[in-house]
C-alpha positions in Angstrom: 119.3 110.5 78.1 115.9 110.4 79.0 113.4 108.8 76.9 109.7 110.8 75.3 106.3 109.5 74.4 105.9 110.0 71.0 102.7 109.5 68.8 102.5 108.9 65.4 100.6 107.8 62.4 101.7 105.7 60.1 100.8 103.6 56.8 101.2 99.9 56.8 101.5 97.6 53.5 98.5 97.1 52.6 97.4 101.2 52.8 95.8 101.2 55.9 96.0 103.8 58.1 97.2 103.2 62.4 98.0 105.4 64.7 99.5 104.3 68.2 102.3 105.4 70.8 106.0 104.5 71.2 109.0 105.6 74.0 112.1 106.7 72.0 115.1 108.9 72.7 114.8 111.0 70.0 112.7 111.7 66.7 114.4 110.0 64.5 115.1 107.2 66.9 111.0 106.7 66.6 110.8 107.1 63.3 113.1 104.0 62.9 111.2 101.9 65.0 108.3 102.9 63.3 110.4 101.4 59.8 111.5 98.6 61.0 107.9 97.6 62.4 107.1 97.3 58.7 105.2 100.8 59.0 105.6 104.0 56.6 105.1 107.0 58.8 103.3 110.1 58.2 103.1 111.7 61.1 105.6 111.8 64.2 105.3 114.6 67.4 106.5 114.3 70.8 103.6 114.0 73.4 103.3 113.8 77.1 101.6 110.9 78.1 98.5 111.3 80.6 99.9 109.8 83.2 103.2 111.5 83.1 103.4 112.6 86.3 101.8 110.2 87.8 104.0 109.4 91.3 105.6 106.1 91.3 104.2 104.7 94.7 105.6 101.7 97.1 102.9 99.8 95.5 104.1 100.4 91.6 108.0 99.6 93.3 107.4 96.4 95.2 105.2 95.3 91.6 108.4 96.3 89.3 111.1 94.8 92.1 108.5 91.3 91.8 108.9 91.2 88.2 112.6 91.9 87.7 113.1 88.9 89.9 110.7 86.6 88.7 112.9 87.5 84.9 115.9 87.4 86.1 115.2 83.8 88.1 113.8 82.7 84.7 117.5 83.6 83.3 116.5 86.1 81.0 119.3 88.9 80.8 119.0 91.8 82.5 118.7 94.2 79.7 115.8 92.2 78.0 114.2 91.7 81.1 114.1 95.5 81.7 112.9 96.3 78.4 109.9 94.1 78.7 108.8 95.2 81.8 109.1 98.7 80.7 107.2 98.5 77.8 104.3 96.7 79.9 104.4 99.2 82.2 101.1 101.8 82.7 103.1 104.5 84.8 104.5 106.6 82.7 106.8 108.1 84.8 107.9 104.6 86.1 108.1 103.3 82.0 111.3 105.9 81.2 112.6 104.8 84.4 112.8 101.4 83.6 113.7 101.7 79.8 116.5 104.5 81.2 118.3 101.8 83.2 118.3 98.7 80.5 120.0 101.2 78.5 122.5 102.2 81.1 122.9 98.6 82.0 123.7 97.7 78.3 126.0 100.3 78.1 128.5 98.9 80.5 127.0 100.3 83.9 125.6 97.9 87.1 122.2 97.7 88.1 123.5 100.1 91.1 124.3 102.8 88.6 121.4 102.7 86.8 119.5 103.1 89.6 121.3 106.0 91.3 120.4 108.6 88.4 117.0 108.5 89.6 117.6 107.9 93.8 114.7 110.6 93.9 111.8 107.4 93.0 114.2 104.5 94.4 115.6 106.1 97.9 119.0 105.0 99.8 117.4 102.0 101.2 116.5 100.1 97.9 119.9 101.2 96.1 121.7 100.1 99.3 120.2 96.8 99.3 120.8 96.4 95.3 124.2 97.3 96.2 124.7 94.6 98.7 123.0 92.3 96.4 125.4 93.1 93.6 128.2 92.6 95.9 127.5 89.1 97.0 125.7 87.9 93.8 122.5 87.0 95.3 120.3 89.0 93.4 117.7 86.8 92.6 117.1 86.5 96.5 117.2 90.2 97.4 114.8 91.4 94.8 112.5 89.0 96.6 113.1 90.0 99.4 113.0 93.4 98.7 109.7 92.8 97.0 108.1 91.6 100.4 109.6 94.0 102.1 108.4 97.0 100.2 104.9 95.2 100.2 105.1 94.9 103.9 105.7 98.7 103.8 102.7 99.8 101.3 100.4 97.6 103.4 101.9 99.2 106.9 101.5 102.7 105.3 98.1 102.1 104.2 97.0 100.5 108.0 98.4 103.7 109.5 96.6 106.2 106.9 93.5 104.1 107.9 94.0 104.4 111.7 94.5 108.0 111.3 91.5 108.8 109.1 89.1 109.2 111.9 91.1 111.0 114.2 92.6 112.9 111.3 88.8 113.9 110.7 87.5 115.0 114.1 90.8 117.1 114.7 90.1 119.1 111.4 86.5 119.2 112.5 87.4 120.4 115.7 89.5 123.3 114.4 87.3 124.2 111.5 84.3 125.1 114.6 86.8 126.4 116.5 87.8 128.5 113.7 83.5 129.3 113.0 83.5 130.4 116.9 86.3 132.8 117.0 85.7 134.2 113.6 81.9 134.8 113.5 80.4 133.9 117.1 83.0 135.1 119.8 83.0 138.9 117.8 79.0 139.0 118.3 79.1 138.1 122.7 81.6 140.4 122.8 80.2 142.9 121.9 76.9 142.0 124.1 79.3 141.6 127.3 80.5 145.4 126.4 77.4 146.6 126.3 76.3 145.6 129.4 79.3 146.3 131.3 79.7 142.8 132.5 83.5 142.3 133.7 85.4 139.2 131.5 87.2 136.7 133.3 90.7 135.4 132.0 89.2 132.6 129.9 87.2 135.1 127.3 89.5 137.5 127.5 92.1 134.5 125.9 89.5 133.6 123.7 88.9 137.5 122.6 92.2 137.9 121.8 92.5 134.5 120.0 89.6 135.8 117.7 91.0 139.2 117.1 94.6 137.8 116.3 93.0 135.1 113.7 91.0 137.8 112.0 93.9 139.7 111.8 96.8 138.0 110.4 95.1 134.5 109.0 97.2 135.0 105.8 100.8 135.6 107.8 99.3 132.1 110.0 98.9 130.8 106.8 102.0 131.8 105.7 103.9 130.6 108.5 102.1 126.9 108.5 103.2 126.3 104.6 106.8 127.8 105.1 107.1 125.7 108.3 106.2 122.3 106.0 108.1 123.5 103.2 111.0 124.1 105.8 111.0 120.7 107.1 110.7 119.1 103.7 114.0 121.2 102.9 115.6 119.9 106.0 115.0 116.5 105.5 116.9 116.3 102.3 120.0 117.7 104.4 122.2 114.7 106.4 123.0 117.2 109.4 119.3 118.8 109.5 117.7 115.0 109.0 119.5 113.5 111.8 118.3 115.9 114.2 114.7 115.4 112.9 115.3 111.9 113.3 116.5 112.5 116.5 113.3 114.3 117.4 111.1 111.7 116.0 112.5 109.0 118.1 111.6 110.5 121.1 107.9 110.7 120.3 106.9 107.2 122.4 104.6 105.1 119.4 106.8 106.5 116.5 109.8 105.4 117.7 108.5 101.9 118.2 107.6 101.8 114.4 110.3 103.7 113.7 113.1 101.6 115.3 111.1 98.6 114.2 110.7 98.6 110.7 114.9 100.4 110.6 116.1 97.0 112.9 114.0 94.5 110.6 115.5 96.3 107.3 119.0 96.2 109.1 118.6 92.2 110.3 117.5 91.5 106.4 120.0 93.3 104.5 123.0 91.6 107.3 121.8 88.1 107.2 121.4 88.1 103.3 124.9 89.9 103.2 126.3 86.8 105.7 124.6 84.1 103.9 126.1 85.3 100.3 129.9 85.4 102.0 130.4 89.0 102.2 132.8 89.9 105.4 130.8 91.5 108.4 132.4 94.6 108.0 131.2 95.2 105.0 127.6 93.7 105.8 127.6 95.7 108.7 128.1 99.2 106.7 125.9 97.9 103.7 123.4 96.9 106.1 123.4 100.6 108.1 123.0 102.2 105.0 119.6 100.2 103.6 118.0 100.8 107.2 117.2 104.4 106.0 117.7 106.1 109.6 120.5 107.8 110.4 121.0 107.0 114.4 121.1 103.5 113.1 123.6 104.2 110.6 125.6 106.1 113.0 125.5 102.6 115.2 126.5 100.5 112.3 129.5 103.3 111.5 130.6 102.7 115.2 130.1 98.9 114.7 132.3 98.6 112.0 135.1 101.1 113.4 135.3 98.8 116.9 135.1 95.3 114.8 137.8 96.8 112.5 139.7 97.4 115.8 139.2 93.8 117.1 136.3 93.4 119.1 134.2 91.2 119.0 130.4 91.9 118.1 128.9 91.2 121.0 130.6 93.5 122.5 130.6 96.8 120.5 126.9 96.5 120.3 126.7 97.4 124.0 127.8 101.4 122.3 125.1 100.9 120.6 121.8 102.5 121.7 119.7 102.3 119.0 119.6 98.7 119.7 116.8 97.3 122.1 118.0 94.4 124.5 116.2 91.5 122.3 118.7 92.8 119.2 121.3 92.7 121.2 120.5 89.5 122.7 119.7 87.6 119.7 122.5 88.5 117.6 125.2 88.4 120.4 123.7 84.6 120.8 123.8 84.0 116.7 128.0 85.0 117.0 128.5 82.4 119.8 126.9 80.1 117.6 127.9 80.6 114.2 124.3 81.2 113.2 124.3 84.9 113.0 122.8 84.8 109.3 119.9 82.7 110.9 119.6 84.8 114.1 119.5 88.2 112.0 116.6 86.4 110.0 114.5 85.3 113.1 115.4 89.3 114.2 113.7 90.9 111.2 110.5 88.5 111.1 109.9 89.5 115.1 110.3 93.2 114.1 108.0 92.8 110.8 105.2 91.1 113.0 106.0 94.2 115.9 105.5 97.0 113.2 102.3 95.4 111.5 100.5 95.4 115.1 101.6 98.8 116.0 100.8 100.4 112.6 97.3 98.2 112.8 96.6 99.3 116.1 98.0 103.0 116.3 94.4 104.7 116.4 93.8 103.3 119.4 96.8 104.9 121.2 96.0 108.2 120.0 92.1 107.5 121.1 92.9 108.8 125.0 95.0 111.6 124.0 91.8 112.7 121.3 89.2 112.5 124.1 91.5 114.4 126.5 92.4 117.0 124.1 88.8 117.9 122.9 87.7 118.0 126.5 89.7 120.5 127.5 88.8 122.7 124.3 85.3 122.1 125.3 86.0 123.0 128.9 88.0 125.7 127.6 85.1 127.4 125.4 82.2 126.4 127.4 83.7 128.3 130.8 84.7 131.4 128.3 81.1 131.8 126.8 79.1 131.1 130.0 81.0 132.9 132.7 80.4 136.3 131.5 76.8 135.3 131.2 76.4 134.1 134.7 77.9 137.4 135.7 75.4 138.9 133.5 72.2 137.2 135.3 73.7 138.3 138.5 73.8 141.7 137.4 70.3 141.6 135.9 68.6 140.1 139.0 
């Protein structure tokens, strides 16, 4: 059941009137906290708090995941633990959360299944890796892990929204003239050039046509650009459909690099944690596919696990592997010869973390050519359709 805000006012002993908040699951669930607070209520409604539905960001995650292990290294039960964070906790949204699983934990459930009724803020990756941690009873060491890891993320995500800001910002600029041209200025030489009979070359009659197509269906463009995001959203959410988009995306040079980096680094984490807390490498190797949240990896860690079932040897089956670069391969083909493959996949996931923070820092300078390129040839593009006719035009005049 989930949990409401409810706000009340209430009496205390010596007649003095308070109001305040409290999370409940019912009514008459508040009004007994309300009693045995020492307070005589008057007043009880159900509210939604302001920040209700507020999103719960990698930022308010990687906070909680902190907390929850700094508790439960301090040996405070789980349940306890849960219920004080929750009820210190300013996101809304994230609060019920957090008070729903202490009370699914209490009733019998793991920290796994308390988790899974609300994969939609957690994601595959973090379950997986609570799952794991469950599994080999290191979960003091995963939630820190975990922590830095979903830090790491925030701070990469954050880099790479502030790479993009400034091309983000000259490619809407360059779209919203482009749009001012075809819209209100091509419309206006057009009708000059007819006027004087001047003959259009290829390059205005594009841009004509361009400006008569946008003035007459801009809301089925419209249409089509929001469908074609709310398509893809839809996909995603689909294993078949997100594999091929993940396909896609890993063809596109500098997003497969961060891609593939930050999905190995989650991979090498998740394995050598798995190793290190005596879990068998089969079952590392699957837990591990599933918390590196792409699915051509998983499909490689599925294959892994079928051929090591089989009797091969590691080093081996990785070589079916392509999502693997060489260094992976490399590294953790050396960590099986020497029985340090817990070590190796730890050196693995620091190399990839430092990989992905470079890219992700650096990313705005990649797309920097490609920018300068592309807004020279729209230059070139309008430039040769607006002064062409005219040149014909002064010949004509002269």
């Amino acid at each position: 059941m989930t949990q409401a805000t409810f706000r009340y006012r209430a009496i205390d002993r010596h007649g003095k009137t308070t109001k305040g908040t409290l999370i409940a699951d019912n009514q008459n669930d508040a009004y007994r906290q309300i009693n045995a607070s020492g307070l005589r209520p008057v007043q009880i409604r159900a509210t939604r708090a302001r920040g209700g539905k507020r999103s719960v960001t990698l930022k308010d995650l990687s906070q909680l995941t902190y907390q929850f292990a700094v508790l439960t290294k301090a040996r405070i039960p789980l349940v306890d633990g849960l219920r004080s964070i929750g009820e210190q906790e300013t996101n809304q949204r994230l609060r019920v959360i957090v008070l729903d699983m202490a009370r699914t934990i209490e009733g019998g459930n793991t920290i796994t299944s308390s988790l899974e009724a609300h994969r939609e803020v957690f994601g595959d990756v973090y379950i997986e890796t609570i799952r794991a941690a469950e599994a080999s009873g290191s979960l003091i060491e995963v939630l820190e892990n975990l922590s830095d890891m979903l830090e790491r993320e925030y701070e990469m995500k954050k880099n790479t929204k502030g790479a993009l800001m400034y091309p983000a910002c000259v490619v809407i600029a360059l779209m919203l003239a482009m749009s001012f041209l075809m819209i209100v200025i091509i419309p206006k030489f057009s009708v000059i050039f007819s006027s004087r009979g001047v003959e259009l070359p290829m390059p205005t009659k594009m841009l004509l046509w361009g400006s008569e197509f946008l003035r007459s269906y801009w809301i089925v463009i419209l249409l089509i650009i929001g469908g074609a995001i709310w398509g893809v959203r839809k996909a995603w959410k689909k294993p078949s459909s997100r594999y091929r988009i993940d396909n896609w995306l890993h063809r596109i040079p500098l997003i497969k690099d961060i891609l593939q980096g930050v999905a190995i680094s989650r991979f090498a984490k998740v394995l050598s944690i798995s190793l290190r807390s005596g879990l068998g490498l089969l079952e590392a190797l699957e837990m591990s596919g599933k918390a590196s949240g792409r699915p051509l990896l998983r499909e490689d860690a599925k294959r892994m696990c079928d051929q090591v079932r089989g009797g091969g040897r590691l080093r081996d089956v990785m070589i079916s592997c392509t999502y693997f670069p060489p260094f992976t391969r490399r590294m953790l083909s050396a960590g099986e010869e020497a029985a340090e493959l817990s070590k190796m996949c730890e050196i693995v996931s620091r190399h990839y973390d430092r990989e992905v923070s470079h890219l992700s820092k650096n990313i705005a300078t990649a797309i920097e050519p490609i920018l300068i390129v592309g807004l020279a040839a729209v230059v070139l593009v309008v430039a040769l359709a607006i002064f062409l006719p005219l040149w014909n035009m002064g010949a004509l005049m002269a």
